[in-house]
N, CA, C and O atoms as CSV, one atom per row, in Angstrom:
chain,resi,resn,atom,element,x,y,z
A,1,UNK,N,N,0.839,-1.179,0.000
A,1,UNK,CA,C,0.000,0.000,0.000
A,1,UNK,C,C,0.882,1.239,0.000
A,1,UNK,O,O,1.924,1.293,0.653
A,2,UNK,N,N,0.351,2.398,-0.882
A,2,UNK,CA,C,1.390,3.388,-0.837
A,2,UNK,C,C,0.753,4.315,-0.201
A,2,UNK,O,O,-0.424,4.632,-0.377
A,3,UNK,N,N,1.986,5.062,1.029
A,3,UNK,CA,C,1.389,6.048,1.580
A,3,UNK,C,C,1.621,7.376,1.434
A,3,UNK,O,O,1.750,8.175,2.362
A,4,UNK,N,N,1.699,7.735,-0.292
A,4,UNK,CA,C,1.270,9.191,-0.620
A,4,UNK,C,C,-0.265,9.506,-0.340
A,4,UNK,O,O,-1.133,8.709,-0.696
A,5,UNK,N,N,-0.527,10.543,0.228
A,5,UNK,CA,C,-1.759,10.970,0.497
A,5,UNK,C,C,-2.447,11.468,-0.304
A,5,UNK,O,O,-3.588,11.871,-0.078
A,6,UNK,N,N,-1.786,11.530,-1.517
A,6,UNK,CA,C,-2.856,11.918,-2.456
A,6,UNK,C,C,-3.394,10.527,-3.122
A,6,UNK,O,O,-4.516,10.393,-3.611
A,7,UNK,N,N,-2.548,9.680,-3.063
A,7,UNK,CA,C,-3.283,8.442,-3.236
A,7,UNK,C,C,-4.487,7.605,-2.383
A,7,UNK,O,O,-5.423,6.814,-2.499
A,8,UNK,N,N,-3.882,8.236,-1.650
A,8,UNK,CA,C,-4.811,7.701,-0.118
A,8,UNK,C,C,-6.712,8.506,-0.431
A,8,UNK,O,O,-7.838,8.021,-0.545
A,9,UNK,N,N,-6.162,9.834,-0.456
A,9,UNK,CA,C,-7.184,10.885,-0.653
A,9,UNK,C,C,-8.056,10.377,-1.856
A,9,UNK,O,O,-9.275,10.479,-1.712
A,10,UNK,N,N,-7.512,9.768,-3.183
A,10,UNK,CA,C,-7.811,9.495,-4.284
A,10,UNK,C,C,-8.528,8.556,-4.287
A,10,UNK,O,O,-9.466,8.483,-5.081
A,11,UNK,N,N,-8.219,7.478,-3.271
A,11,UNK,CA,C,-9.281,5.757,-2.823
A,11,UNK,C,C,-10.190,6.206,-2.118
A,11,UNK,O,O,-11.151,5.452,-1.964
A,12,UNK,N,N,-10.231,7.496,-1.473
A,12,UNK,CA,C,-11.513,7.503,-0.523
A,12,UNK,C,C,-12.020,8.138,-1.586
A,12,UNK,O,O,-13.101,7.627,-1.878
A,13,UNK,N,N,-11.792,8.835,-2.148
A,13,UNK,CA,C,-12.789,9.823,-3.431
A,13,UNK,C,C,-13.628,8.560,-3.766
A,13,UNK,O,O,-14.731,8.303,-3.283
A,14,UNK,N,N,-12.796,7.651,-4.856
A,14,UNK,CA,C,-12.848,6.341,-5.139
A,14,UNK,C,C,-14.130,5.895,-4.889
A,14,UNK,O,O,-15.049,5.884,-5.708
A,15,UNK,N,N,-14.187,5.422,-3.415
A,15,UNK,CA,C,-14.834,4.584,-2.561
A,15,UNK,C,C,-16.155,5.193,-2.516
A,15,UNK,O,O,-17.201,4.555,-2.636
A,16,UNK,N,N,-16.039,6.935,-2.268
A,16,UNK,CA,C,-17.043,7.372,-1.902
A,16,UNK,C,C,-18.079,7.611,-3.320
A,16,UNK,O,O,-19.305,7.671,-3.236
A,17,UNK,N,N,-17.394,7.715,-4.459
A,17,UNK,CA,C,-18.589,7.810,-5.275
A,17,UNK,C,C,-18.730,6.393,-6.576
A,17,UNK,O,O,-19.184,6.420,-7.720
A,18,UNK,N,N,-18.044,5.121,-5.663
A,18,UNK,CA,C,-19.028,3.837,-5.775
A,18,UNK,C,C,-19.982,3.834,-4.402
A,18,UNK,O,O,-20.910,3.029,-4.472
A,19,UNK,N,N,-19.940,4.226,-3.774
A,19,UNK,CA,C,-21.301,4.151,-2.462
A,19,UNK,C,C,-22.252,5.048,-3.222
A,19,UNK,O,O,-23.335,4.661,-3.661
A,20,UNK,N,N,-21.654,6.580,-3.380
A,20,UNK,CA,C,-22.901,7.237,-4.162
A,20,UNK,C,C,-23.356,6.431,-5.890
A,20,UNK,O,O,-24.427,6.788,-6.381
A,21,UNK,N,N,-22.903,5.893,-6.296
A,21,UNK,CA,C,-23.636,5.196,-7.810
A,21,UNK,C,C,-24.772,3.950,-6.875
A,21,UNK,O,O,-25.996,3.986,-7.003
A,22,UNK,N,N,-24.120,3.041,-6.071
A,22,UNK,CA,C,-24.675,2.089,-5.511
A,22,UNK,C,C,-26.407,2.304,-4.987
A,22,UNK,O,O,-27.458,1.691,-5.173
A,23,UNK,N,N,-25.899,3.778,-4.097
A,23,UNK,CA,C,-27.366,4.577,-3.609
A,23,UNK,C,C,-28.160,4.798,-4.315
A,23,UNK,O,O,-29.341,4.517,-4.112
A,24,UNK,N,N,-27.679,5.414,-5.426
A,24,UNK,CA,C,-28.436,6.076,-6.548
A,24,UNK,C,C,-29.180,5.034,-7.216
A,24,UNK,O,O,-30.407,5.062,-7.309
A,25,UNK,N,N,-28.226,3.830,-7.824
A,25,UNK,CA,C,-29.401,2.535,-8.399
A,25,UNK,C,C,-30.079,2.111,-6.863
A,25,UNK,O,O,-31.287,2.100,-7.104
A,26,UNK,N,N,-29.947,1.852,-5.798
A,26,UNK,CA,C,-31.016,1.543,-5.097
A,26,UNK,C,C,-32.154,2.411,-4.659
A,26,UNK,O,O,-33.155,1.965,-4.098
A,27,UNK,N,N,-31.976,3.526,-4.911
A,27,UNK,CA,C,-32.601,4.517,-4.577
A,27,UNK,C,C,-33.742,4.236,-5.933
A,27,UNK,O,O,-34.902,3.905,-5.688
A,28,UNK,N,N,-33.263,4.410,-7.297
A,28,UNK,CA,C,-34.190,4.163,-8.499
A,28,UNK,C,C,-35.026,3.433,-8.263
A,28,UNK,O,O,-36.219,3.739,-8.271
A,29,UNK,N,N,-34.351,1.768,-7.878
A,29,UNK,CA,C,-35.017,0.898,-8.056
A,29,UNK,C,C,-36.291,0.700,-6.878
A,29,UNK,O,O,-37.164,-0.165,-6.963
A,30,UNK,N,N,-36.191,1.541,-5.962
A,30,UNK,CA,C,-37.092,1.185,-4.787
A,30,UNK,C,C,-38.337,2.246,-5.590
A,30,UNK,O,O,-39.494,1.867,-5.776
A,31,UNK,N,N,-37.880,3.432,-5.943
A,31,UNK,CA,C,-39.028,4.356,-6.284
A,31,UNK,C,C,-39.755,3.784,-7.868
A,31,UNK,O,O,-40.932,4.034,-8.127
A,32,UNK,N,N,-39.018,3.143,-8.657
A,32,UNK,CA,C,-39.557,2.339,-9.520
A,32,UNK,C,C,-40.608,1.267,-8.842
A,32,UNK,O,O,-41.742,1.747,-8.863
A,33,UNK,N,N,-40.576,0.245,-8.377
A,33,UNK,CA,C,-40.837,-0.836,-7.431
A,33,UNK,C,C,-42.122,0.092,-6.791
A,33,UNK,O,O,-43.185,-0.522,-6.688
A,34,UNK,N,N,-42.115,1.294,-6.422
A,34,UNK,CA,C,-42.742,1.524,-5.046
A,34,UNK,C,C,-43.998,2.482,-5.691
A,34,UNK,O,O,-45.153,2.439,-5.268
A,35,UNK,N,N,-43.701,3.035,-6.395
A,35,UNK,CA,C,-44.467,4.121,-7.438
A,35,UNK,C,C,-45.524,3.616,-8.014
A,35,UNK,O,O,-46.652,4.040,-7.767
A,36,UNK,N,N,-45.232,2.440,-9.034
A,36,UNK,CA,C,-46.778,1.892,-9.594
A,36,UNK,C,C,-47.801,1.448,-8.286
A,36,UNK,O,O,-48.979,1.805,-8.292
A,37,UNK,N,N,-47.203,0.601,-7.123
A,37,UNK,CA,C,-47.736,0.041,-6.098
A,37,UNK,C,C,-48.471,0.923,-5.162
A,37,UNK,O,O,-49.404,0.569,-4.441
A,38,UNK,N,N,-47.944,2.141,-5.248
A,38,UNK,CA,C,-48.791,3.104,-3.970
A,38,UNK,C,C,-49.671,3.941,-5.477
A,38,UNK,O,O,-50.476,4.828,-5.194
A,39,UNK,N,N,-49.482,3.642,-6.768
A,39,UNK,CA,C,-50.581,4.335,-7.638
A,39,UNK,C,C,-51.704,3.811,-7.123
A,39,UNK,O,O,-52.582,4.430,-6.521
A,40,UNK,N,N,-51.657,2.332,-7.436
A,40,UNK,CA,C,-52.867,1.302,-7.434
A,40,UNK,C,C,-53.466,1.543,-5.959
A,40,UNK,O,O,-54.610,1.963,-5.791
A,41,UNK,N,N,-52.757,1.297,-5.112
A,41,UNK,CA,C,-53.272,1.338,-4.323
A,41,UNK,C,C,-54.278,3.034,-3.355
A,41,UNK,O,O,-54.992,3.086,-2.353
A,42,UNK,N,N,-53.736,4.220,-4.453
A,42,UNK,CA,C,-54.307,5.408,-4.138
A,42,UNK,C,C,-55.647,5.365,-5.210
A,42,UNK,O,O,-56.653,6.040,-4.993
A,43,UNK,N,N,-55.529,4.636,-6.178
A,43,UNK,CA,C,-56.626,4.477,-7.182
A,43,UNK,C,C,-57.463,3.652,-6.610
A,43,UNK,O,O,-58.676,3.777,-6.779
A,44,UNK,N,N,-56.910,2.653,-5.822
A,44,UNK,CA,C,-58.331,1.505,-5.131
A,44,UNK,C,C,-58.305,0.957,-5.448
A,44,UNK,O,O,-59.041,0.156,-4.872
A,45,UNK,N,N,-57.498,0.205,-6.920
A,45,UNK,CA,C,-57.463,-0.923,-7.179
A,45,UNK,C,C,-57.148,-2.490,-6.814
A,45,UNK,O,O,-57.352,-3.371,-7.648
């Protein structure tokens, strides 16, 4: 492991915006998933 800090600095960047892509598709997929289901169910169907 190398301990230049800009490398260091560079893996947390890294890290932090695969957590933010990760959020973002779970985030889609729940409001996809969740959206038709609370339609129907505000329609009464």
């Amino acid at each position: 492991m190398d301990s230049n800090p800009d490398y260091t600095s560079y893996q947390r960047a890294e890290r932090t915006n695969d957590v933010m892509i990760v959020s973002s598709f779970a985030l889609w997929a729940m409001l996809i998933g969740f959206v038709p289901v609370a339609a129907l169910r505000l329609l009464g169907a």
